[in-house]
C-alpha positions as CSV (number, residue, x, y, z in Angstrom):
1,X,9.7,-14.6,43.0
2,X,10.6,-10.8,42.9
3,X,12.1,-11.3,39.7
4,X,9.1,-13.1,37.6
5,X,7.0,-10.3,38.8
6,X,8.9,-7.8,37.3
7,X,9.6,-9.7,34.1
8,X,6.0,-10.0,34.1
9,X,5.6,-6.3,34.9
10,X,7.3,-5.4,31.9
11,X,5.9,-7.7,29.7
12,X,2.4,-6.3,30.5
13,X,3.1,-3.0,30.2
14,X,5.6,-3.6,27.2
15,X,1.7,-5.3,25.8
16,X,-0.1,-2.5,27.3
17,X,1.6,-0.1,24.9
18,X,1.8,-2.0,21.8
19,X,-2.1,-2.2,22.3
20,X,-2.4,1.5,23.2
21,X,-0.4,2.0,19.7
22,X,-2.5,-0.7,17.6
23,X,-5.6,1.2,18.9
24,X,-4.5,4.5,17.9
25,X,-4.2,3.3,14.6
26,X,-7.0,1.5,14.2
27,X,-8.6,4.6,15.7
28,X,-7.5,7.5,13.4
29,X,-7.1,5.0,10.5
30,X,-3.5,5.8,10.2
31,X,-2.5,2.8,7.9
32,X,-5.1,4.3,5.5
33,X,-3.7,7.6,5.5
34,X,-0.1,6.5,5.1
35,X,-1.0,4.1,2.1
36,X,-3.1,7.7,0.8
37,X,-0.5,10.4,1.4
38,X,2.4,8.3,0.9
39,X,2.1,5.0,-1.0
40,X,-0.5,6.7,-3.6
41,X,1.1,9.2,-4.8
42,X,4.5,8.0,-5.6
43,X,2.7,4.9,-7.5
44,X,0.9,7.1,-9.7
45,X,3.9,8.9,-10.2
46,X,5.9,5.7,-11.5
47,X,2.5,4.5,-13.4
48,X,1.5,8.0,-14.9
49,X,5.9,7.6,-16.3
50,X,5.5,4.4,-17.9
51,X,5.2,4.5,-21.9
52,X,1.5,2.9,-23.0
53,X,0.2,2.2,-27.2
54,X,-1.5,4.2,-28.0
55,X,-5.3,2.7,-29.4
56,X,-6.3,5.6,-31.3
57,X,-3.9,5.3,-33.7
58,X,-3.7,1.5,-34.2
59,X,-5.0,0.7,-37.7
60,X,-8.2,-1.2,-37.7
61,X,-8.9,-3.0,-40.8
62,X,-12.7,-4.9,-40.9
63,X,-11.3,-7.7,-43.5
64,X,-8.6,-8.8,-41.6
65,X,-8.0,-8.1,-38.4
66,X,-4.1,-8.2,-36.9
67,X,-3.4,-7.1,-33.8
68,X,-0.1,-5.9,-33.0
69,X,0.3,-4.6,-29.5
70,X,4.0,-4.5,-29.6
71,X,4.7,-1.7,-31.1
């Protein structure tokens, strides 16, 4: 009997903590400011890198329209 109320002990206090950690987050919005300071900036810094068309300098044509993105 001893030993199921220390397993249970520990699995209380082992949930205690997780919930004590899930609060503080939730609390001081740290998943926001991880996915701000950290995710952000190193997606802009791979989508700011990538090569885009330019649209200014795509020739438009009012007879006949054609389109070409690929270029």
């Amino acid at each position: 009997m001893k030993t199921v109320f220390k397993i249970l002990k520990k699995i209380v206090l082992i949930g205690l903590g997780v919930y004590a950690a899930l609060f503080a987050v939730f609390f001081f919005d740290l998943d926001g400011k991880a996915l701000f300071y950290g995710v952000e900036p190193f997606l802009c810094r791979h989508y700011d890198r990538m090569e885009r068309r330019d649209p200014l300098k795509q020739k438009y044509d009012m007879n006949k329209p054609t389109y070409e993105y690929n270029k």
